[in-house]
N, C-alpha and C positions, 0 to 999 in steps of 0.2 A: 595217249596220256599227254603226249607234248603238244600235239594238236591243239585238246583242251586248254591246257595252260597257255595256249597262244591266245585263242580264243579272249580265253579272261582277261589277258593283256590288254588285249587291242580293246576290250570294253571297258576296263579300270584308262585308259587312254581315252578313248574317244567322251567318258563321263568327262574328264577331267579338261578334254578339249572345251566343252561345252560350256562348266561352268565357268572357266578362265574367259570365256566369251562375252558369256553373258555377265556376269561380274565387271565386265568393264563400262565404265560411262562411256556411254551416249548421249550425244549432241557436246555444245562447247560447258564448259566450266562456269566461265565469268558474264554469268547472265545476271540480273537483277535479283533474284528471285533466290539463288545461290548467294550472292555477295551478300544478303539481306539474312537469309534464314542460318547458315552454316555457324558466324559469329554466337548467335542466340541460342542454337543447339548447345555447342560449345560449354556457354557459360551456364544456359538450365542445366548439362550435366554435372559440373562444379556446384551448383548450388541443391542438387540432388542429395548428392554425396553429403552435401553439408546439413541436409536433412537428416538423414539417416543417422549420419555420427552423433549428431546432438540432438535431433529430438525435433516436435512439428513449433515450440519455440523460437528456434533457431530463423527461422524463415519466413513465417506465420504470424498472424495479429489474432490466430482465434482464441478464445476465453470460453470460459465456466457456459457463459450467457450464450456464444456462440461457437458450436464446438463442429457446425458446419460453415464452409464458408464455400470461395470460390470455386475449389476445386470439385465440390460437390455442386453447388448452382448453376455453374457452366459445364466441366468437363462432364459431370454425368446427367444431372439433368435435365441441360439445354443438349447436350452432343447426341442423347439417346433420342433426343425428339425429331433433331437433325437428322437422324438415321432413319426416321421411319420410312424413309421411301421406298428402301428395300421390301420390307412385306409388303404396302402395297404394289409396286409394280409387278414383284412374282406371283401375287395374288389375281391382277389385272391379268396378265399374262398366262399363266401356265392356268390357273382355274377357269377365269370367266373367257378365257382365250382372244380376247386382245390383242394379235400378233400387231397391229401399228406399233407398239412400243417393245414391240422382241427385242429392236436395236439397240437400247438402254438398258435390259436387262443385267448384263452382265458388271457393267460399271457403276450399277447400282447395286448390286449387292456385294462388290467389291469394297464401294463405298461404307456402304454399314458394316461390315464386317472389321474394318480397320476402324471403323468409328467406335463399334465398341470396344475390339480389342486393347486401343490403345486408354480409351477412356477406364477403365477396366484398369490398365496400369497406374491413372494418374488415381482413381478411389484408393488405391495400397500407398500412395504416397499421404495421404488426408489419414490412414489410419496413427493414431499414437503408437499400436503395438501392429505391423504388417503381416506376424506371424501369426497375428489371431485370423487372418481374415478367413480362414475351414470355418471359421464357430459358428455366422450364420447360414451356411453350406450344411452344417451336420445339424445343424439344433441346439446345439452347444450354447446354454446361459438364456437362449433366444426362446424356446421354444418352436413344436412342430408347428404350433397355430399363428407363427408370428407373421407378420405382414412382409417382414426383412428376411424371412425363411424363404418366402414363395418368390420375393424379386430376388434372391439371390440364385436361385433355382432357376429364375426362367433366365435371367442373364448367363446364366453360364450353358445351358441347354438352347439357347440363341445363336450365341455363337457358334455352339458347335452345328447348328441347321443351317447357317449361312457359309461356316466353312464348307459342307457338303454341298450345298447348293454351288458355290464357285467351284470346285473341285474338278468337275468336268473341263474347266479351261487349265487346270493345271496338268490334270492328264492329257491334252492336248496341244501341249506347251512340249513337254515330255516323251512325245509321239507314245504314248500310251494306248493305243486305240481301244485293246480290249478294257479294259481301266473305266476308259471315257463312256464306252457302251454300258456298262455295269452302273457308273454313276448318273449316268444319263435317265436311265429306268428307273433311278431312287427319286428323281428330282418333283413327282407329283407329291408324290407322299410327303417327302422332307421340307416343301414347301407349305404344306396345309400344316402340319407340325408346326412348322417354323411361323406362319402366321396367328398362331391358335397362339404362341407361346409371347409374340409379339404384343398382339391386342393384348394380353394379360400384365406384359411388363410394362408397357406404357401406363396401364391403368393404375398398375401396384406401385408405380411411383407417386402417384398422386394419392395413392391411399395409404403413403408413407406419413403425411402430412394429415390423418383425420384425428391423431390426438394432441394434433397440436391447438387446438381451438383458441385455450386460452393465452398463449403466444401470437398465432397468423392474426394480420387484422383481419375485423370483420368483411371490407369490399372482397378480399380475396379467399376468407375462411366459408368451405362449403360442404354439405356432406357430397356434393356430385364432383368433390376433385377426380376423382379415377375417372369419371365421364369426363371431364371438362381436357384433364391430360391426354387421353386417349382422342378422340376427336382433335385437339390441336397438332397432334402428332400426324395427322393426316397430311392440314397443308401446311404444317412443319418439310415433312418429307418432302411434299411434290415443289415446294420452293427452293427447297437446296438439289434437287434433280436438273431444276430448270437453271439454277445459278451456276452451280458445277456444270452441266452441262453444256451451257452456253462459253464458260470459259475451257473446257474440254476440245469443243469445236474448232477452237481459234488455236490454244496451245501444243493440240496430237493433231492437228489439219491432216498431216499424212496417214496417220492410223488407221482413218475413217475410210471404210468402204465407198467409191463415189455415191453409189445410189443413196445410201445411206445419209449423204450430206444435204440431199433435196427434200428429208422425208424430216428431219429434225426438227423444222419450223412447225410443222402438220404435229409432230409430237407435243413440243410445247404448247400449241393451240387448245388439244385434248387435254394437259396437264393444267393450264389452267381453266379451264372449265371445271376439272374435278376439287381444286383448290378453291373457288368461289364459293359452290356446293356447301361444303364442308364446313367452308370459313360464316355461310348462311344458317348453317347448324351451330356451329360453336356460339355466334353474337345471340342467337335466338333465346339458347339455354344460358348463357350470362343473363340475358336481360331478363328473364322468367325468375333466374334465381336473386335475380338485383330485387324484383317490383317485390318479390315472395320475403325478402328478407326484411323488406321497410329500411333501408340503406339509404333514404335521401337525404337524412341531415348529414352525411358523414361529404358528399358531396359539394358544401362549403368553408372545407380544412383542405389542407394542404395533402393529405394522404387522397382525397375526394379529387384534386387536377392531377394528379399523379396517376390516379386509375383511370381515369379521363383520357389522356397522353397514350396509355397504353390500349385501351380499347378504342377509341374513337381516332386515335393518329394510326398508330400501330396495327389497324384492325379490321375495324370498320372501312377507312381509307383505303388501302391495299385490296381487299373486300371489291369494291366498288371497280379500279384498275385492274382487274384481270376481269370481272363482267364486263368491263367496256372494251377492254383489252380482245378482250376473247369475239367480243358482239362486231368488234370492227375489225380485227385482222390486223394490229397494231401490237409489233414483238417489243418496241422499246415500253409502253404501256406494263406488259407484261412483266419486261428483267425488273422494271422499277418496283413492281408490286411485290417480285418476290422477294428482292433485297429490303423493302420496309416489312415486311413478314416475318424473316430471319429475324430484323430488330425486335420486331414485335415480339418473336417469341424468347428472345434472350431474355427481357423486360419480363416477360410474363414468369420465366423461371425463376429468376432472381429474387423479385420482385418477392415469390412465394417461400423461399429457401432462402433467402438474404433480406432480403431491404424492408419488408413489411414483417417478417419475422422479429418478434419482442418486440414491438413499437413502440409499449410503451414501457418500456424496461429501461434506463438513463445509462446501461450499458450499451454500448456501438463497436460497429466491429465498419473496419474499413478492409482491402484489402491489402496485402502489403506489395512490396516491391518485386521480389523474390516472390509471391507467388503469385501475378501476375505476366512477367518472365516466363516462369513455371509453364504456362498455361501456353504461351504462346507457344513454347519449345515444342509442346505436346502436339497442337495442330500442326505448325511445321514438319516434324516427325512423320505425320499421318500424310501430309502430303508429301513427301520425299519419296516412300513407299507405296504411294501410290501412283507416283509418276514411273517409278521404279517398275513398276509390275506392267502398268498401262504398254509401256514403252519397250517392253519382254515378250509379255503373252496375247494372246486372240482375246484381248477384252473391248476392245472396237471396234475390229475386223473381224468379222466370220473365223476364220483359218488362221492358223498358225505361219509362218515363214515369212519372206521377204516383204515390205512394207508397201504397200498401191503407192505406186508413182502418185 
């Protein structure tokens, strides 16, 4: 008996070693990045709170005419599209077996998983009433047929496919072994899940927007949104793989397994090739549904350079830089495409959630201060914890323990 209760000691001890450990920061304090992001935390929590107490008023510039705004057009909109990289790389990977990109695997579905989770937080912040948000979950007012039923279902059945998919690096973090074996054998299934659930959530957001016809302007109003969403999500995803990644490389340098540091560029190469692809799919069905809809007088108004801007700067261009990129073996070529991509597709969200939304309605909605603020705090957040985890567990390195020289 005493035995035991030693036992248990020394294990309620040595837990407690661990997390006193790992709870403590690593690396210095007073980086840039820190000095930059911590003040902005800070004050989005105050102005959080100041949400909550008094209401989406308090903070907020939305109205009657626009009862979505940033938080919605950026944080879930554009962040969910951001995310997509996760189902394809696990898809790439564990289905069509792909092993050149096994390396990324795991910081990309890190990636998406905190991308929605936290986006996910900032939607409860956009509600007027937070405590309603069960009612499109249960059908409540919504209906089973509603369109806000099924994206609210796959978003929440996402997460939980992505939390399971990382799970094996946290049982391995945990020296879990039998855990990590258990999860490990879930990981084919949980991924095809996971991607069945993905394709449908990217789509159902763009098939959030099919009744909004006589709102969305015409360049942007189409019955192929759920197509047009889902397809941009593609090289939405493989261009924040390659931007995080690229900045991954330089700021975990130690993390990374050596071999691993030679193979990165060869990854990139692949990811843009499948980003070109895709991005030659997406312009094809724009321009079918452009010639299909008889759209060319709206092409000398101001809403007409504006779509312009976004499809031919935004699009086309970036398009064109990862095929040459790709054809010559040219990485600067490549970050540059993905970084106008990101633009492009922030633009393209907005654009259909904000800024072409009611055009012609003499109501305007700008964003305000506070929740812009808001917005940053929210990506900071995501990166905090994500550096947090990087910097913890086997999500760059194979193994668990001491960091490659």
């Amino acid at each position: 008996m005493m035995a035991s209760t030693t036992q248990s000691l020394e294990r309620q001890r040595s837990l407690w070693e661990f997390l006193r450990e790992e709870l403590r920061p690593k690396g210095p304090l007073l980086t840039p990045f820190n000095i930059i992001s911590i003040p902005v935390i800070l004050v989005g929590l105050v102005l959080v709170v100041i949400r909550f107490a008094r209401g989406l008023g308090s903070v907020t510039n939305l109205n009657q005419a626009y009862p979505w705004g940033l938080w919605i057009g950026f944080d879930v909109m554009t962040g969910v599209a951001f995310a997509g990289g996760a189902y394809i790389i696990t898809f790439t990977v564990h289905v069509l077996h792909a092993e050149k990109y096994h390396p990324i695997v795991r910081a990309t579905v890190l990636n998406g998983f905190l991308s929605y989770l936290f986006y996910a937080g900032a939607l409860t912040l956009d509600l007027g009433r937070p405590w309603h948000i069960i009612n499109p979950i249960i059908g409540n007012k919504f209906g089973y047929n509603s369109i806000l039923f099924l994206v609210a279902w796959h978003f929440l059945l996402y997460m939980a496919s992505e939390f399971l998919e990382f799970s094996p690096v946290v049982a391995e973090w945990l020296n879990l072994e039998a855990a990590r074996r258990f999860l490990n054998r879930m990981t084919l299934g949980v991924v095809i899940f996971g991607v069945t659930l993905s394709s449908l959530h990217q789509s159902g957001l763009g098939a959030l927007f099919l009744f909004s016809k006589p709102k969305l302007h015409p360049l942007w109003y189409t019955e192929f949104l759920p197509v047009l969403f889902l397809v941009s999500s593609i090289f939405a995803g493989i261009s924040m793989i390659i931007f995080e990644g690229t900045i991954s490389h330089r700021v975990f340098a130690d993390q990374i397994d050596p071999e691993h540091h030679h193979t990165f560029e060869d990854i990139v190469f692949g990811l843009a090739k499948g980003a070109a692809v895709s991005m030659y799919v997406y312009l094809f069905v724009k321009f079918v549904i452009f010639v299909h809809g008889q759209h060319w007088d709206y092409l000398g108004t101001k809403w007409g350079a504006w779509f312009l801007v976004e499809v031919l700067i935004f699009t086309l261009v970036p398009c064109a830089l990862f095929t040459h990129g790709h054809r010559e073996r040219r990485m600067g070529l490549i970050r540059w495409a993905a970084v106008m991509t990101l633009v492009g597709i922030i633009l393209n969200r907005l654009n259909v959630s904000m800024i072409a939304f009611n055009w012609n309605n003499p109501a305007t909605y700008v964003p305000s201060i506070p929740e812009i603020w808001i917005t940053f705090m929210v990506v900071f957040c995501e990166i905090w914890v994500f550096r947090w985890v990087v910097l913890r567990m086997p999500v760059l390195r194979e193994k668990p323990g001491p960091r490659p020289a």
